[in-house]
C-alpha positions in Angstrom: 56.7 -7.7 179.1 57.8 -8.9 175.6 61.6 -10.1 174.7 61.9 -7.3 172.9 60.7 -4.8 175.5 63.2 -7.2 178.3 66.0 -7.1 175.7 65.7 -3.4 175.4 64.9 -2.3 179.3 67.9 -4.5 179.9 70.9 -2.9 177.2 69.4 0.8 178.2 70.0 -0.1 182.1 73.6 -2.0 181.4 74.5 0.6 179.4 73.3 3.6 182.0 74.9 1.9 184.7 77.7 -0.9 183.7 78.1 -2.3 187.5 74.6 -2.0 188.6 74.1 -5.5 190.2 71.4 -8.3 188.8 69.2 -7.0 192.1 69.2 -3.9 190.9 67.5 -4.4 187.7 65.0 -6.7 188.5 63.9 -3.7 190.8 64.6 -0.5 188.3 62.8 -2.9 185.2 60.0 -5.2 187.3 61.3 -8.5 186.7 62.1 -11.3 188.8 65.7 -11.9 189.9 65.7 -15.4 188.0 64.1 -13.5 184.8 67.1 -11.1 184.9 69.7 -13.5 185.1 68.0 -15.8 182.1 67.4 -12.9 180.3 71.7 -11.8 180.8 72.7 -14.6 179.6 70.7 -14.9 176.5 71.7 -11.3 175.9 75.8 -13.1 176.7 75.6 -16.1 174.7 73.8 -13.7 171.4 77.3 -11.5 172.2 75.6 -8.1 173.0 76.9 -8.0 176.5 79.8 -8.9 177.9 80.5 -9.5 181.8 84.1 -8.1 183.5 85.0 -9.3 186.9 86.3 -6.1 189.3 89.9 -7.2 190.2 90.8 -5.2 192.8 87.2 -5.2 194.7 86.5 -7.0 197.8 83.4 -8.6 196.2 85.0 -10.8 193.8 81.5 -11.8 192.8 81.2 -8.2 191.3 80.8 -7.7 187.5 80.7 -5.1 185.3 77.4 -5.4 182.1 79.3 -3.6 179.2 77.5 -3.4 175.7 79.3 -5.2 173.0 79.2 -2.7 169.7 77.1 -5.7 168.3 74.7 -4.7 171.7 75.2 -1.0 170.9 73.5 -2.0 167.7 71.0 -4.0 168.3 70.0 -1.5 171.1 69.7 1.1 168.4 67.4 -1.3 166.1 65.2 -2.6 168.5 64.4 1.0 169.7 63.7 2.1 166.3 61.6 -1.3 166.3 59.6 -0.4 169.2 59.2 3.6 168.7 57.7 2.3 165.1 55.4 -0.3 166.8 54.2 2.2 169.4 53.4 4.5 167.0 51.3 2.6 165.0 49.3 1.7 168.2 49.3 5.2 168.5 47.6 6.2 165.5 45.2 3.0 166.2 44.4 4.5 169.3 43.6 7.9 167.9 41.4 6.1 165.1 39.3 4.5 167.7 38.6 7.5 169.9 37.7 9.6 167.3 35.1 7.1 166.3 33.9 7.1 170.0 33.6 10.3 170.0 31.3 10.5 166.7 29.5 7.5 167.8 28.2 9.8 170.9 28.1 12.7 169.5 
């Protein structure tokens, strides 16, 4: 999986569920645990997430992944990044069979 793809997969699970654990997305996205966590705190340290500790839970090691606005926006430009890329693959794609398909016809 490319950054981008990661970066992406990441800010649409953090912002679909805030207090899902580090665990949790390595399992809903297919990354390692350690990939996760690199990947969060790249994702920190650019300012697109930030981390809140719950106060009043009994896990004090539990954290809430909110979206800065800066990550609202740069959710919003590297889908419009990707939907653009996978379209031109698209229309690559579509280029190719249809020469297949003369080739044996």
């Amino acid at each position: 999986m490319d950054s981008r793809k990661t970066d992406i997969s990441l800010l649409q699970v953090l912002q679909k569920d805030p207090t899902i654990t580090q665990r949790g997305i390595a399992v809903e996205i297919g990354l390692s645990l350690g990939t996760v966590n690199y990947c969060l705190k790249k994702l920190i340290e650019k300012g697109w997430v930030k981390t809140n500790n719950f106060c009043y839970s009994n896990n004090k090691k539990s954290y809430a992944y909110l979206l800065t606005p800066k990550g609202v926006e740069e959710k919003k430009r590297l889908t419009i990044e990707f939907i653009a890329c996978k379209e031109k693959e698209y229309q690559q794609i579509k280029r190719e069979i249809a020469r297949l398909k003369k080739e044996v016809s």
